[in-house]
C-alpha positions in Angstrom: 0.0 0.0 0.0 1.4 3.3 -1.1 0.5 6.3 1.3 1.6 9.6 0.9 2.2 12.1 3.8 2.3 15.4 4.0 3.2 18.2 6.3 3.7 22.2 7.0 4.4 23.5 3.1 1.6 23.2 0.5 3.8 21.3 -2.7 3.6 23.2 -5.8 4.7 19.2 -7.4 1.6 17.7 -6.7 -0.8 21.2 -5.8 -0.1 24.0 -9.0 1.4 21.0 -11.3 -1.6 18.6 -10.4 -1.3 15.4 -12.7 -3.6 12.8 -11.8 -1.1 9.9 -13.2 0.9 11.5 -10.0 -1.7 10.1 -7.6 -3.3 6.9 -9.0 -0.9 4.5 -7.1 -1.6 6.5 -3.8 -3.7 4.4 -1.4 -4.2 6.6 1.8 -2.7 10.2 2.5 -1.9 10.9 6.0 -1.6 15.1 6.5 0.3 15.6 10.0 -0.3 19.4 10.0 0.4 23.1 9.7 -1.8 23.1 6.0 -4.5 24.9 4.6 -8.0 23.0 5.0 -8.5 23.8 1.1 -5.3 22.2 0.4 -6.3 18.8 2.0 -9.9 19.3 0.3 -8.2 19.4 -2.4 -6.9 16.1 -2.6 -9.9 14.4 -1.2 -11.9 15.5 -4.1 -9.7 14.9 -7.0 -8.0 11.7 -5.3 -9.8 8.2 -4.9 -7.4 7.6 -1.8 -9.1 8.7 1.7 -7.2 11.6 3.5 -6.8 11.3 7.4 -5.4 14.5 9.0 -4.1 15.4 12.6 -4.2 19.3 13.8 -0.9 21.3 13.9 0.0 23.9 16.1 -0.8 26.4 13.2 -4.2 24.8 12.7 -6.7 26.9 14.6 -8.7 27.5 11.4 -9.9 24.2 11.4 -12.0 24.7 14.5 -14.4 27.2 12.0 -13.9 25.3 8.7 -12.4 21.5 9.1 -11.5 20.4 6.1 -14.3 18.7 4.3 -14.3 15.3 3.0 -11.6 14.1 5.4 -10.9 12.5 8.3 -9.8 13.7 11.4 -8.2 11.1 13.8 -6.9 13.3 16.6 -7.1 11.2 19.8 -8.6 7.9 18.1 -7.0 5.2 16.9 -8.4 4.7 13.0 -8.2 1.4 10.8 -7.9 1.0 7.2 -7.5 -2.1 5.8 -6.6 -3.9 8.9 -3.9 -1.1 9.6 -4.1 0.4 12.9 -3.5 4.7 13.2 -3.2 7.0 16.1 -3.5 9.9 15.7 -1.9 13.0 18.2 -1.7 16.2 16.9 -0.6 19.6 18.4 3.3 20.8 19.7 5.1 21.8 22.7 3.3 24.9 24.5 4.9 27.8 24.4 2.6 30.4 24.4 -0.3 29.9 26.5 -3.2 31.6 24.2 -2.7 29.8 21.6 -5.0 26.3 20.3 -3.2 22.9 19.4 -0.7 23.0 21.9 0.5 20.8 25.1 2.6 20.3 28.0 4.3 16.9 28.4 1.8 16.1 31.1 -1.8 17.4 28.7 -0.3 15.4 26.0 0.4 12.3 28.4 -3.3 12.9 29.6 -4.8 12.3 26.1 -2.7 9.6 26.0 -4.1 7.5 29.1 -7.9 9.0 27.6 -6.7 6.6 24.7 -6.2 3.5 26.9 -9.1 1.7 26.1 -8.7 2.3 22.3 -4.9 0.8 22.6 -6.3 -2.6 24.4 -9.0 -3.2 21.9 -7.0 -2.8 18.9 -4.5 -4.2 20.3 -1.7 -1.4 19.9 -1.0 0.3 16.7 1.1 0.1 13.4 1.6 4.1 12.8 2.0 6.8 14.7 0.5 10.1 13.4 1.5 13.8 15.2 2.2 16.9 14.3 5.4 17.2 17.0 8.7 14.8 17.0 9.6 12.7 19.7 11.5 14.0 22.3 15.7 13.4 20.8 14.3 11.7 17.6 14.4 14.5 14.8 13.6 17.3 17.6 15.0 20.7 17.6 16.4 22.4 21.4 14.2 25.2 21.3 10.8 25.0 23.1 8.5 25.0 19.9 10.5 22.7 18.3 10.4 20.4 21.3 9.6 16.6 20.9 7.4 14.8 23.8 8.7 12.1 26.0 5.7 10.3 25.8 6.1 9.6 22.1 9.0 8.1 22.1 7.6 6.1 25.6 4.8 5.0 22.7 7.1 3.7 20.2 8.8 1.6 22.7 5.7 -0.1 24.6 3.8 -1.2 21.6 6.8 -0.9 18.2 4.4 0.4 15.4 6.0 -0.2 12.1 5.7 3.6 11.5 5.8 7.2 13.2 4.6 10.1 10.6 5.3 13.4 12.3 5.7 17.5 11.0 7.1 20.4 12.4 10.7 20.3 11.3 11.0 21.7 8.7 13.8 20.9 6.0 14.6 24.9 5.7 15.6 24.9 9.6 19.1 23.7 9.0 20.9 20.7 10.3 18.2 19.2 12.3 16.1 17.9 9.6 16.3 14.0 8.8 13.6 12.9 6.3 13.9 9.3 7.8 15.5 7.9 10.5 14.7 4.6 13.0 13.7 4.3 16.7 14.0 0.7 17.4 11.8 -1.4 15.1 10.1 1.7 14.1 10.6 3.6 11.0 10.4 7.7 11.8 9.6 9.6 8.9 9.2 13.6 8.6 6.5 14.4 6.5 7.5 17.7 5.9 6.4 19.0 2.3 5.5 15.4 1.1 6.9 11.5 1.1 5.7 8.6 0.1 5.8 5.5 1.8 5.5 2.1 0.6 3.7 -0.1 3.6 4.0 -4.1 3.0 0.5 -4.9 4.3 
């Protein structure tokens, strides 16, 4: 199963240079943030593949205008063709009027809210947030923060996948398009990627 992800910077490749024959092998796409509801309407009108989407910390427009025809999965765990996604948007606070955003102990709290999801579907096979995992692909400064808790997620139930945003490739150094955490496979879905998942 091919699934694109995307996060943070609208693609001009697949957005203002559309071409279907782009798209037709794309199974699922899997936004983790930071863009435009119309962007991700976008692709679930013209595309046959379902679009998922978690909230990033830039993403207080979707409160007034979600973006139709997709799916959000923030705080659920959602399954598609037998493979099992949770989804947790948001970032770091650091500013404390702003939506989308969490301590280490709010995020932790959705987390446990969550429990009985994890025990009936037994785990899950990708992680979906906006934020990195704390030291996996983070960044020092507060925003750019990852959360403990992720990574305490990868290593309790070892999904196959973690899709996240927020680091973005123009930030310097601490970008890494791919990188590993155990059994898992972390990708940054900054701008777009496409995985191939062997289902």
């Amino acid at each position: 199963m091919k699934i694109l992800v995307m996060a943070d910077h609208e693609s001009k490749f697949l957005y203002d240079y559309y071409e279907p024959e782009r798209m037709k092998d794309i199974e699922l796409i899997i936004s983790c943030g930071d863009l435009d509801p119309e962007y991700l309407e976008f692709f679930a009108t013209l595309c046959h593949a379902p679009v998922l989407y978690v909230r990033g910390n830039h993403d207080s427009r979707y409160e007034a205008k979600p973006p139709q025809g997709c799916v959000c999965i923030e705080d659920k765990i959602f399954v598609f063709r037998g493979v099992r996604i949770m989804g947790l948007g948001g970032s770091m606070r650091y500013s404390y009027d702003k939506p989308n955003q969490y301590t280490e102990r709010q995020m932790w709290k959705r987390i446990l809210r969550m429990w009985w999801q994890l025990l009936k579907n037994q785990g899950f096979d990708i992680l979906v947030t906006h934020a990195p995992a704390y030291h996996l692909n983070d960044l020092p400064d507060r925003p750019h923060m990852g959360f403990q808790c992720f990574r305490t997620l990868l290593e309790r139930f070892r999904p196959r996948y973690f899709f996240h945003g927020h680091v973005h490739a123009n930030y310097g150094s601490g970008f890494k398009r791919k990188d590993t955490y155990g059994s898992t496979t972390v990708i940054n879905a900054y701008d777009f990627y496409v995985v191939e998942y062997e289902e």
